[in-house]
C-alpha positions in Angstrom: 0.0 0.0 0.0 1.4 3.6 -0.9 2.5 5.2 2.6 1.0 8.4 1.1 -2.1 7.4 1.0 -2.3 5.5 4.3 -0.8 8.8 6.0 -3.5 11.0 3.9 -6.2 8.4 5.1 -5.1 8.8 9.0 -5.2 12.2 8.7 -1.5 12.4 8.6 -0.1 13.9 5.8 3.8 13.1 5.2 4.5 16.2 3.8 4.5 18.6 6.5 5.4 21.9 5.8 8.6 22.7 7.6 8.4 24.5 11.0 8.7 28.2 11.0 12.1 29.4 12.0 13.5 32.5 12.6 14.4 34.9 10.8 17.3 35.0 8.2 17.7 31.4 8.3 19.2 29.3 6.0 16.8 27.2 3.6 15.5 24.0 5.9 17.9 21.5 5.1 20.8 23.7 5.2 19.7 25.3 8.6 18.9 21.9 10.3 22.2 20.8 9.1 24.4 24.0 10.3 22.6 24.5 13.4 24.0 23.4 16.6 21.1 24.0 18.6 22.6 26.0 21.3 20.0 28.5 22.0 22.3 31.6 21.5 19.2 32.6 19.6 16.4 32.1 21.7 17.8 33.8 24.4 19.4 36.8 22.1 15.6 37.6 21.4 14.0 40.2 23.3 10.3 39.7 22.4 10.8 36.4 23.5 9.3 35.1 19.6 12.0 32.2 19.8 11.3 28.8 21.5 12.7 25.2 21.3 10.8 23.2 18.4 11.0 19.1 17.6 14.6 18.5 17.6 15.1 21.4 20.1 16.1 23.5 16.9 14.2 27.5 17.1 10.9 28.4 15.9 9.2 31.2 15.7 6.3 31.1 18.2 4.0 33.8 17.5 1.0 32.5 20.3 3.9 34.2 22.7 5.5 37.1 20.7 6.0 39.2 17.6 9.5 40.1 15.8 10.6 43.6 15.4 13.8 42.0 13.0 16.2 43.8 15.3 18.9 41.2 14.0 19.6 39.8 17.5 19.3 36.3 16.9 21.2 35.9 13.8 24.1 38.4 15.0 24.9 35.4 17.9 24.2 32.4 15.7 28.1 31.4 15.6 27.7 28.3 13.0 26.0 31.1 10.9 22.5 29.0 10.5 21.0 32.4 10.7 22.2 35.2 7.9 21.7 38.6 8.2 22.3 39.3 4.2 19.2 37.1 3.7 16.5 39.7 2.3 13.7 39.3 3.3 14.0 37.8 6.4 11.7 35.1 5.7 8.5 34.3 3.5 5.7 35.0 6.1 2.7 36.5 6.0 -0.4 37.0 8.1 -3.2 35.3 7.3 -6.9 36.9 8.8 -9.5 33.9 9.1 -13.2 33.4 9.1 -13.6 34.3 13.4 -12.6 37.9 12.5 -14.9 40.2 13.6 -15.0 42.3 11.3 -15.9 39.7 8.6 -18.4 38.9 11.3 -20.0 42.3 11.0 -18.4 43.7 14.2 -16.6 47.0 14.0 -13.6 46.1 14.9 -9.8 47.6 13.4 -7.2 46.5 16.1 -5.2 44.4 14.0 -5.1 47.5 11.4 -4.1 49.8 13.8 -1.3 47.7 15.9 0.3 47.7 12.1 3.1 49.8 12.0 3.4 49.4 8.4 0.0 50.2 7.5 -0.5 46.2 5.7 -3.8 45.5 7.1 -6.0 48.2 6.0 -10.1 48.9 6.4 -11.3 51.1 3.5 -14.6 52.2 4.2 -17.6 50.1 2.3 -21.2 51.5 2.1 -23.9 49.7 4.2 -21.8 47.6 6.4 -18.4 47.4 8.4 -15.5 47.6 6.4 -13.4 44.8 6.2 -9.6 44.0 6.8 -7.4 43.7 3.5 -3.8 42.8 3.9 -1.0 44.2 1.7 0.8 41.2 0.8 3.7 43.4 -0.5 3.6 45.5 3.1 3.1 42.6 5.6 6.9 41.2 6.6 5.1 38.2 8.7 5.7 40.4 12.1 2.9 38.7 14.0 2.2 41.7 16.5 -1.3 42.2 14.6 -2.0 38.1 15.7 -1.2 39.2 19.6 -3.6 42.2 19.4 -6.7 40.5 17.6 -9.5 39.7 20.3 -10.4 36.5 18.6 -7.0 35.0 17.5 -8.6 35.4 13.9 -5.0 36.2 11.9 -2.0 33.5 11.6 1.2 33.6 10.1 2.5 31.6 8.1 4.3 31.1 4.8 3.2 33.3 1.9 1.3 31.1 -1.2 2.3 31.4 -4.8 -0.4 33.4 -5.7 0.7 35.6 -2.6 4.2 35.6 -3.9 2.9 37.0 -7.0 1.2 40.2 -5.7 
């Protein structure tokens, strides 16, 4: 029997998407294979975004934090796993789901307003509450709009093609 299937059949598919890791890091395999695993990182980080993942190599926890890419992490990351020249820092981008309560019809614009960058906007719609768009060429992945929406509506994670694209 195809493994594959069996996995997709138990609700566990085999191609999980890697976890997400800080910024400026090296392409997966590369990274998990330069990494030491030291935790100069997680404890260089000063919003506190960086936590041990499977293999106790970082992730980027977002349920605790938000990055403000001060560089901290990858200027102590000695084997280099982490690389400042990297531009962008990574492919992340938030993603606003269905619990939103704007998309609810609730007036509500924190997420829009905790944006420093001005990627989650509200433009004003006739006859109803105006709803959240995201900039997908603004939005760096931050995560400080996921820590300010009341209903945990927005996730980041890694941009689409289609994303890419725009």
């Amino acid at each position: 029997m195809d493994m594959a299937r069996r996995s997709f059949l138990r609700g566990r598919p085999g191609d999980k998407a890697p976890p997400l890791r800080p910024p400026w890091a090296l392409p997966e395999a590369e990274f998990t294979a330069r990494c030491t695993r030291c935790g100069d990182c997680l404890s260089a980080c000063p919003t506190g975004l960086l936590h041990p993942g499977p293999g106790n190599f970082p992730v980027a926890d977002f349920s605790a934090a938000y990055c403000n890419f001060c560089g901290q992490c990858a200027d102590t990351c000695q084997p280099h796993a982490l690389q400042r020249q990297i531009d962008p820092p990574w492919e992340l981008l938030a993603h606003i789901g269905d619990t939103c309560l704007a998309r609810q019809q609730v007036v509500c614009r924190t997420c829009g307003e905790t944006c420093e960058l001005g990627a989650i906007r509200f433009p004003p719609r006739l006859g109803g509450v105006a709803q959240p768009e995201l900039s997908f060429a603004d939005c760096t992945g931050c995560g400080e709009c996921l820590s300010a929406c009341p209903t945990r509506a927005i996730t980041i994670g890694r941009r689409s093609a289609k994303e890419e694209k725009e």
